[in-house]
N, C-alpha and C positions, 0 to 999 in steps of 0.2 A: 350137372344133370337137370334138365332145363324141358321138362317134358311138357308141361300146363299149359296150355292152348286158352285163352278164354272165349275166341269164338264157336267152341262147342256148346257154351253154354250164355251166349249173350242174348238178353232180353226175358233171362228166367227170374224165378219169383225173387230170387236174392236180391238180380240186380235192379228190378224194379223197387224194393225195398233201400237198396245203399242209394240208387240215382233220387229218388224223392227226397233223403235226409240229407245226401248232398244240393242237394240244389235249395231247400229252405235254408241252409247253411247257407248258402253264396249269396242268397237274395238278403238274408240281414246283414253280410259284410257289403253288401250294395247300397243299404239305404245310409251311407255316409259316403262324403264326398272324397276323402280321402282314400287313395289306394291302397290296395293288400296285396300280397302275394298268395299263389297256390301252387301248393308241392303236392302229386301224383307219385306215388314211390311205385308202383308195380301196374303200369298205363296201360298195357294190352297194346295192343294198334290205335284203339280209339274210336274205330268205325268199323261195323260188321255189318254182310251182304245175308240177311237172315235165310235168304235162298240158294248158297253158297254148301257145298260136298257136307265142310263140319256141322253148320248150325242144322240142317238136316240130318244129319247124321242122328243126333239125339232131339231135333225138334223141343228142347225145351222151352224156345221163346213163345209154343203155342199155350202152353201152361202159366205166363208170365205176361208179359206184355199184351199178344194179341187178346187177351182176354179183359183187356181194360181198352182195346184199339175203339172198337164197334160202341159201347157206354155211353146212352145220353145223361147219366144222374150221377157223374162226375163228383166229389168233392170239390172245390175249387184250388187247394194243393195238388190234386192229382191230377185236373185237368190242363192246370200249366207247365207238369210233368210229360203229359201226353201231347202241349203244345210246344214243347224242345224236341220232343222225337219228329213231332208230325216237319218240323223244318227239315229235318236230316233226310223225310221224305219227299222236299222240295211242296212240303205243301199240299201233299198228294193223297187221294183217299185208300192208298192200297199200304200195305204198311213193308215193304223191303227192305230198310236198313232199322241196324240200331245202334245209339251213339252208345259209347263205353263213357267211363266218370270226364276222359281228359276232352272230349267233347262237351259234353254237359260242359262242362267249365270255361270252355272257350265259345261257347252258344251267349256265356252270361258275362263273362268279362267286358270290363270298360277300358278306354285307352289308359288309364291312370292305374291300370292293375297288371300285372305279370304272374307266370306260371312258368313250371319247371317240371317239363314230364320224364321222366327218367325208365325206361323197361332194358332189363337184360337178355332178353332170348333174341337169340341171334335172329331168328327168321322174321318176329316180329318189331324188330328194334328197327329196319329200314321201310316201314310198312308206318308205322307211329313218326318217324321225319316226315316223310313222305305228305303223309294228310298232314301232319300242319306247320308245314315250310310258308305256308302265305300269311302268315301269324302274324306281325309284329312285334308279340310281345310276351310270346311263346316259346320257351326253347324245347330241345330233347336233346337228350344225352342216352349215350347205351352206358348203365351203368347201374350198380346195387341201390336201389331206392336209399333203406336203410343209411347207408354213409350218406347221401344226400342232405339228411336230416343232421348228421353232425355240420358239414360244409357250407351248408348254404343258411344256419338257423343262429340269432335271430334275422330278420331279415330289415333292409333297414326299412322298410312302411311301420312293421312293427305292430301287424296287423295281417293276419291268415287264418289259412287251412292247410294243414297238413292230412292227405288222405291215404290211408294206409291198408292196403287189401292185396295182400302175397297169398299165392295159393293156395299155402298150407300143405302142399303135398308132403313136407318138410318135418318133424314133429318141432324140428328145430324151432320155422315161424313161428309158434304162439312165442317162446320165449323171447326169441330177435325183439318182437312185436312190444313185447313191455319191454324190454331194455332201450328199444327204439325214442318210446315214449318219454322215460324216463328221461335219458339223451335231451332231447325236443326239449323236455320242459325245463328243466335246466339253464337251456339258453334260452327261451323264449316262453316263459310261465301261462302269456296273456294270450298265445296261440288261442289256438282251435285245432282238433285234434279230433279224427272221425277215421275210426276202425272198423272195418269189415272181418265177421268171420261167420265160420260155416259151421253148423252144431252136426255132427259127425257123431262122434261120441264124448256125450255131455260133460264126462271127466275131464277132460282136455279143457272144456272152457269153465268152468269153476274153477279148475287150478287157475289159467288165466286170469279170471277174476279175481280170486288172492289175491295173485302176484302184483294184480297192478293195486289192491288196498293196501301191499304190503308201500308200496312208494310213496304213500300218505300226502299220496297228489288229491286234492278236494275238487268237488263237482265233474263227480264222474257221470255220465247216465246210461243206460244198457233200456236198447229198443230192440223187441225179438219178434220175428214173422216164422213160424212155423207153419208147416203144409202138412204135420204127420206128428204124430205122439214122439218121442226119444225113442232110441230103439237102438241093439247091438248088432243091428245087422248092416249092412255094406249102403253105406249112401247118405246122403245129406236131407236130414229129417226140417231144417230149420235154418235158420239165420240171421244174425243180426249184427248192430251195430253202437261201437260204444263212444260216447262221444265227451270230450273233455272239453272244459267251457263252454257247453252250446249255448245256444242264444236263447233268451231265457222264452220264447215262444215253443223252441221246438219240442216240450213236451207234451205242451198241450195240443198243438197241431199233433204230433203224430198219435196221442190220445184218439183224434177225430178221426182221423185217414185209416189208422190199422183194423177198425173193425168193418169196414167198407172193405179192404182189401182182402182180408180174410172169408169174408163172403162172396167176393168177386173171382177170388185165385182159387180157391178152396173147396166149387161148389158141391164138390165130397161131404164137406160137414166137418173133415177131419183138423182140421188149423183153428190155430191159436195166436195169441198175440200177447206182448207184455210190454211196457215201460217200466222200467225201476232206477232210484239213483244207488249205484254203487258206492259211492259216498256224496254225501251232500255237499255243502258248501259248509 
């Protein structure tokens, strides 16, 4: 049952929130010479036509991205964010596409580094080969993210990212998602490890956070973009991301970035923002 499309919703406030903490992520596994690996467990295609039946369909990329496109008083986090999309736009002042994570990642990769994107839905898993068959260094596979992370982890650089963001349609995924982790850390402690989720209903991700305090894995951090108070009604109030071992910059950068962003996305009034570590070091 594979219904999740993510180009209904590509370049909304989420994914402007996961692509910035992924990509300060890959810039500090850049400033060493040695190569890493990056695993995509749930890749989407990779590239979305923001002009395209879906992404019109619900227009969220105009509440998200286009709304940092036009922005001369950038951060300078966010505006090396906005200068990976503007490539995907050839450089262009009109804003048309937008990359998903497994772009962002292949925008920043060096020859000494490889990635493994992995997505199962059928119609989008020949769509994600497709754009990046001229890779090198690149694979996809049609296949459950998840087991990925058993097969392919540690890797031998011995040095990554694992990116983990399932659509949740599932009540299953939160749970998958910390047993996933667990998994991961297990073989490979010194990972890096950056989870996307969607605050729905807030019960869901507290229990989540338990669970992953219950695996008494240290240096957790939980980074939240909300657009809307918590609320029990139908739709996604929020969002964020939890990142194991991040690098010891990315709190403070995103300290700087979220209140910018929040008054950029938000110009409602209504959004908020948080960093916390869910356990320290």
């Amino acid at each position: 049952m594979l219904s999740y499309r993510h180009s209904f919703h590509a370049g909304n406030h989420a994914d402007v929130l996961k692509h910035i903490v992924q990509m300060l992520i890959i810039e500090n596994l850049t400033q060493k010479e040695k190569g890493f690996y990056y695993l995509d467990t749930h890749s989407g295609v990779g590239r979305y036509r923001l002009f395209s039946d879906e992404a019109e369909k619900t227009a969220e990329y105009k509440e998200g991205i286009a709304r940092l496109w036009e922005q001369t008083d950038l951060p300078a986090e966010v505006q090396r964010y906005i200068n990976l999309i503007k490539k995907v736009n050839y450089g262009g002042k009109e804003l048309r596409y937008y990359a998903g994570s497994p772009l962002i990642a292949a925008l920043m990769l060096r020859e000494q580094d490889r990635a493994l994107l992995t997505e199962l839905h059928p119609a989008d898993f020949p769509l994600l080969r497709n754009n990046f068959k001229e890779y090198q260094n690149i694979n996809t596979k049609r296949d459950n993210g998840f087991q990925q992370i058993k097969a392919t982890l540690p890797p031998k650089e011995r040095r990554g990212l694992v990116l983990i963001d399932p659509p949740y349609e599932l009540k299953e995924d939160y749970d998958l998602v910390v047993q996933a982790i667990a998994e991961g850390y297990k073989r490979f402690a010194t990972g890096i490890y950056a989870i996307w989720y969607p605050v729905v209903l807030r019960q869901q991700i507290k229990r989540m956070v338990r669970n992953l305090q219950d695996t008494n894995i240290r240096k957790i951090l939980q980074i939240e973009l909300a657009v809307r108070p918590d609320s029990d009604q139908r739709g996604m109030t929020a969002s964020g991301m939890i990142v194991i071992n991040p690098p010891w910059q990315l709190e403070s950068q995103m300290k700087s970035v979220l209140p910018y962003l929040v008054k950029t996305l938000v110009p409602e009034g209504t959004g908020s923002w948080s960093v916390n570590w869910i356990t320290p070091e």
